[in-house]
PALOBA-593449 format. One record per residue (C-alpha): x, y, z; chain; residue in three letters; residue number from 1. Coordinates in Angstrom, 2 decimals, padded with zeros to 5 digits. Example, Ala and Ser with C-alpha at 12.3 -4.5 7.8 and 13.67 -1.06 7.14 Angstrom:
# residues 2
@xx = 012.30 yy = -004.50 zz = 007.80 c = A r = ALA k = 1
@xx = 013.67 yy = -001.06 zz = 007.14 c = A r = SER k = 2
# end
This chain:
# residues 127
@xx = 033.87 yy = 004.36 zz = 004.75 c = A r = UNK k = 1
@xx = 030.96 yy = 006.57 zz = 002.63 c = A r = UNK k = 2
@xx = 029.80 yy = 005.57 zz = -000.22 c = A r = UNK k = 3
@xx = 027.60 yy = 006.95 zz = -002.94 c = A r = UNK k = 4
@xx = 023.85 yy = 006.38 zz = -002.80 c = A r = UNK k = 5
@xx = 022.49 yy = 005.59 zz = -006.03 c = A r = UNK k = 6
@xx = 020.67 yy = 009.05 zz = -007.44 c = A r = UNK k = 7
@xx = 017.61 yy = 007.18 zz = -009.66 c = A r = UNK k = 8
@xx = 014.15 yy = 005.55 zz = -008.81 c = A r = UNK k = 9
@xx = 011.81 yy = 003.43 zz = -010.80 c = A r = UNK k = 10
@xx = 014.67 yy = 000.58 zz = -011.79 c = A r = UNK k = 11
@xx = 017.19 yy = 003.79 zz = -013.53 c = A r = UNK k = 12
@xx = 014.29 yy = 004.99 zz = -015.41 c = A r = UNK k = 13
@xx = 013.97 yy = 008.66 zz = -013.31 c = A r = UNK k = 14
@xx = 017.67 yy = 009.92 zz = -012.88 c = A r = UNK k = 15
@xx = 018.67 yy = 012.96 zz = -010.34 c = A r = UNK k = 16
@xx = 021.95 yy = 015.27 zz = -009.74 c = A r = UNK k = 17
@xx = 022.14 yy = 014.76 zz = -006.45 c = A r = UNK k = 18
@xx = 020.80 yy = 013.27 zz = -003.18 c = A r = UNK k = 19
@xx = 018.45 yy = 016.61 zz = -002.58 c = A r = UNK k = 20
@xx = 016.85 yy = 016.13 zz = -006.09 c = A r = UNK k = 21
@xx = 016.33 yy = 013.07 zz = -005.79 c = A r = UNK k = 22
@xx = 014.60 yy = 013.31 zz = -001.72 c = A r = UNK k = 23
@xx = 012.44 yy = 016.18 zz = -003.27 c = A r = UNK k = 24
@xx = 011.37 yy = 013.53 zz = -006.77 c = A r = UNK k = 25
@xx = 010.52 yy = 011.00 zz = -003.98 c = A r = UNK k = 26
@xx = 007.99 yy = 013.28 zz = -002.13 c = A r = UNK k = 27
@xx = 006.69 yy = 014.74 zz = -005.36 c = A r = UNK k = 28
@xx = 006.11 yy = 010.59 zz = -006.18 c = A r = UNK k = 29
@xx = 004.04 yy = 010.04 zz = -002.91 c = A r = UNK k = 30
@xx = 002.19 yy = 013.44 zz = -003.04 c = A r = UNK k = 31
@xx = 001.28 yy = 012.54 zz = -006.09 c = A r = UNK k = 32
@xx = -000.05 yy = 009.19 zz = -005.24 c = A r = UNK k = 33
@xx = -001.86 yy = 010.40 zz = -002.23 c = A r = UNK k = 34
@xx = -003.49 yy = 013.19 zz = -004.50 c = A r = UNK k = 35
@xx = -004.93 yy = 009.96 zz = -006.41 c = A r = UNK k = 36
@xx = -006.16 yy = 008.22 zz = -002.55 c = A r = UNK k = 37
@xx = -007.52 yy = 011.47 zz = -001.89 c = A r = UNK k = 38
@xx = -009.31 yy = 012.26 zz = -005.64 c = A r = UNK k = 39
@xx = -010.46 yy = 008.60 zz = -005.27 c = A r = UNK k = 40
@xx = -011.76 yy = 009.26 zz = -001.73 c = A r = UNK k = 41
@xx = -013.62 yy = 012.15 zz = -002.55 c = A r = UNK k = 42
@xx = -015.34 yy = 011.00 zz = -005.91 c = A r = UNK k = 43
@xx = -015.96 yy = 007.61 zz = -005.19 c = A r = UNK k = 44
@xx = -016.42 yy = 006.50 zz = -008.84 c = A r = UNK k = 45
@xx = -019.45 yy = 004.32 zz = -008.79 c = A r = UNK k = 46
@xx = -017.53 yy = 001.66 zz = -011.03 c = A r = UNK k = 47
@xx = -015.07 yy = 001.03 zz = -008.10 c = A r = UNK k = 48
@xx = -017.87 yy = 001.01 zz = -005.55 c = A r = UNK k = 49
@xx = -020.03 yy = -001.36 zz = -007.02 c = A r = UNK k = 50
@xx = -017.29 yy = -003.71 zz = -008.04 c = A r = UNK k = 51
@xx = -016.59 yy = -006.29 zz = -005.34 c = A r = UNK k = 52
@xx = -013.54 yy = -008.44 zz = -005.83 c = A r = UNK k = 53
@xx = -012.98 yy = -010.76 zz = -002.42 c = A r = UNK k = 54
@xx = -015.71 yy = -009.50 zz = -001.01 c = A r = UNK k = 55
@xx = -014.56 yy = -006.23 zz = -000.69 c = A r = UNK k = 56
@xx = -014.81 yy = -002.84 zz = -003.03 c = A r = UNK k = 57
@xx = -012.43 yy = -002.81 zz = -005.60 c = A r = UNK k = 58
@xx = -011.76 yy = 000.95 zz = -004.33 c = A r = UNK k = 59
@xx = -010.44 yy = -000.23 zz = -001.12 c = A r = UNK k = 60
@xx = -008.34 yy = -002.71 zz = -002.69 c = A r = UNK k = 61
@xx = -007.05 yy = 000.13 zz = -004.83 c = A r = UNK k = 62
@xx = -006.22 yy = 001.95 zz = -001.43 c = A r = UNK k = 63
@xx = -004.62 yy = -000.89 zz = 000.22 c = A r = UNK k = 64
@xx = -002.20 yy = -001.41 zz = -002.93 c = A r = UNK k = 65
@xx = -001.53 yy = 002.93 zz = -003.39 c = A r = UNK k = 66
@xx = -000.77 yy = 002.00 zz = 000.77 c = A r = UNK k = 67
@xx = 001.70 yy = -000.36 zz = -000.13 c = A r = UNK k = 68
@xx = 003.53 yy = 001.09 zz = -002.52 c = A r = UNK k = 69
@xx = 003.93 yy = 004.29 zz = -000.58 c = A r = UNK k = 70
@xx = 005.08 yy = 002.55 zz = 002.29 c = A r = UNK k = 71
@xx = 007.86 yy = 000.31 zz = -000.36 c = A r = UNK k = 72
@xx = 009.30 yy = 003.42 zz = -001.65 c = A r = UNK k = 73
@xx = 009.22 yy = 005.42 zz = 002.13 c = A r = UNK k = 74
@xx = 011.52 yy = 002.41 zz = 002.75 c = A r = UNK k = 75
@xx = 013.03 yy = 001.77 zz = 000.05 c = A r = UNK k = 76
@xx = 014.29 yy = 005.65 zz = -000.75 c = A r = UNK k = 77
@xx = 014.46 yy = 007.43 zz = 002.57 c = A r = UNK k = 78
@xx = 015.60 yy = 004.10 zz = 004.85 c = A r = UNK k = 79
@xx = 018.32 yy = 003.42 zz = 002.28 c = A r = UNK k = 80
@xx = 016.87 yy = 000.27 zz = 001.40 c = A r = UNK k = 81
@xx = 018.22 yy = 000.44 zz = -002.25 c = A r = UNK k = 82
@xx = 021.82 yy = 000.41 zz = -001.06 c = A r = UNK k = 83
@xx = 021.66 yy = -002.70 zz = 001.54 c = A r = UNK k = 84
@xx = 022.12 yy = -006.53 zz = 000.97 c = A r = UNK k = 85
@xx = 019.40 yy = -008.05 zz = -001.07 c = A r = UNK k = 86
@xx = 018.73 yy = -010.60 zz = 002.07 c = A r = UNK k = 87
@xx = 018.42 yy = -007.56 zz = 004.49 c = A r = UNK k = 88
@xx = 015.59 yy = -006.04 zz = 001.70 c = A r = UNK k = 89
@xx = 013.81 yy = -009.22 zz = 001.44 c = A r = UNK k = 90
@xx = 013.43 yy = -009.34 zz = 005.01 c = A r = UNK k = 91
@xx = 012.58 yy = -006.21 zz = 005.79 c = A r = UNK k = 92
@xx = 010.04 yy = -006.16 zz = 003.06 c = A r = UNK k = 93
@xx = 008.72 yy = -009.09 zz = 002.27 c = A r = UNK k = 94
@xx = 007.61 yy = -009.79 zz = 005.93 c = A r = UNK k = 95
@xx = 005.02 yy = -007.10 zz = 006.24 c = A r = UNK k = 96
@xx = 003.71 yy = -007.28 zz = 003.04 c = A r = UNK k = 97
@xx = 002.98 yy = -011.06 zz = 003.70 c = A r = UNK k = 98
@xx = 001.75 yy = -010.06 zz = 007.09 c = A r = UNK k = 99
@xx = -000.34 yy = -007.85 zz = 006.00 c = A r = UNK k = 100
@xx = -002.09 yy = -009.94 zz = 003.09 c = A r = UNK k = 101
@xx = -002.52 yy = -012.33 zz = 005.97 c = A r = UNK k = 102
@xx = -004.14 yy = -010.00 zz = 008.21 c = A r = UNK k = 103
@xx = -006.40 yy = -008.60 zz = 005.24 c = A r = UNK k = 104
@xx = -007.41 yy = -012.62 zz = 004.47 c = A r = UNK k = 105
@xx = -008.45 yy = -012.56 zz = 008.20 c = A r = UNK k = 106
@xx = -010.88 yy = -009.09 zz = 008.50 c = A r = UNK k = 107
@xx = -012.37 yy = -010.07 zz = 005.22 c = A r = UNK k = 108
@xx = -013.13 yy = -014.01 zz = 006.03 c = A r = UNK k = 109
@xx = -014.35 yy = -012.39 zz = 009.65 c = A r = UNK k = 110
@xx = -016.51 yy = -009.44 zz = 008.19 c = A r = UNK k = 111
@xx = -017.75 yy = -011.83 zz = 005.52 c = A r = UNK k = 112
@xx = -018.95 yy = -014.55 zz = 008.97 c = A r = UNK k = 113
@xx = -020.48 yy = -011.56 zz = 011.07 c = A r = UNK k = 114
@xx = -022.15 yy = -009.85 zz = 007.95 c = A r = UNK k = 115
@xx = -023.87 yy = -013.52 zz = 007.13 c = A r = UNK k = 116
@xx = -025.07 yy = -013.67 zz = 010.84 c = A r = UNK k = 117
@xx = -026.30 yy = -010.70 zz = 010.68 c = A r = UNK k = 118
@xx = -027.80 yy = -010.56 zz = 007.32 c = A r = UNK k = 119
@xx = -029.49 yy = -014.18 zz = 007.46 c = A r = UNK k = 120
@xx = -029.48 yy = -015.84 zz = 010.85 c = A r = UNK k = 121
@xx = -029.87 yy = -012.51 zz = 013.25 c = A r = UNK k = 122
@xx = -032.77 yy = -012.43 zz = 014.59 c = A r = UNK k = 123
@xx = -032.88 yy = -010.46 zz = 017.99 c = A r = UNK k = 124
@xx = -030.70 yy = -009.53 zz = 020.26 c = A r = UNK k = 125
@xx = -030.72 yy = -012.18 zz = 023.05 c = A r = UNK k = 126
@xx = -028.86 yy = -011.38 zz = 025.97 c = A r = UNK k = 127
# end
């Protein structure tokens, strides 16, 4: 039993003709946010680099969320996602992006302890 897949992304707001059109809007989508990772790489604005938000650079946050997104729509448009139960979604979803935010909370409270030993109570290597 096929059915259609739905032809639009961005919640109906970007509409294609067919399944082709719509693969090709997808990759033009997450070219054009890696051109932004990669623009953002390469300048390094010093407003993003001086800006620490959790104890990390605000640019890396900004990579971490352009990361997430592209991975949502890889799964979203070329797993079929869209046209699955909402349960199945959730699951799929929602579990890594909690696991990840998790294991983000965990490098940063772990870099923040070694950088503090380092910075104030390092004294020599004693081995």
């Amino acid at each position: 039993m096929a059915h259609e897949h739905k032809l639009e992304i961005f919640r109906g707001l970007w509409k294609f003709r067919s399944n082709v059109h719509k693969i090709w809007g997808v990759l033009f989508f997450l070219a054009f946010v890696t051109a932004i990772e990669v623009v953002l790489g390469i300048i390094k604005p010093p407003f993003l680099m001086n800006t620490d938000i959790l104890g990390m650079k605000l640019l890396n946050w900004i990579f971490i969320i352009l990361t997430l997104i592209k991975a949502y729509y890889i799964a979203w448009d070329y797993m079929h996602l869209r046209d699955e139960k909402s349960s199945l979604r959730r699951t799929i979803v929602w579990t890594p992006v909690f696991l990840v935010i998790y294991l983000v909370l965990l490098l940063l409270v772990e870099a923040d302890y070694i950088y503090n030993i380092y910075h104030s109570s390092f004294v020599e290597w004693d081995f």
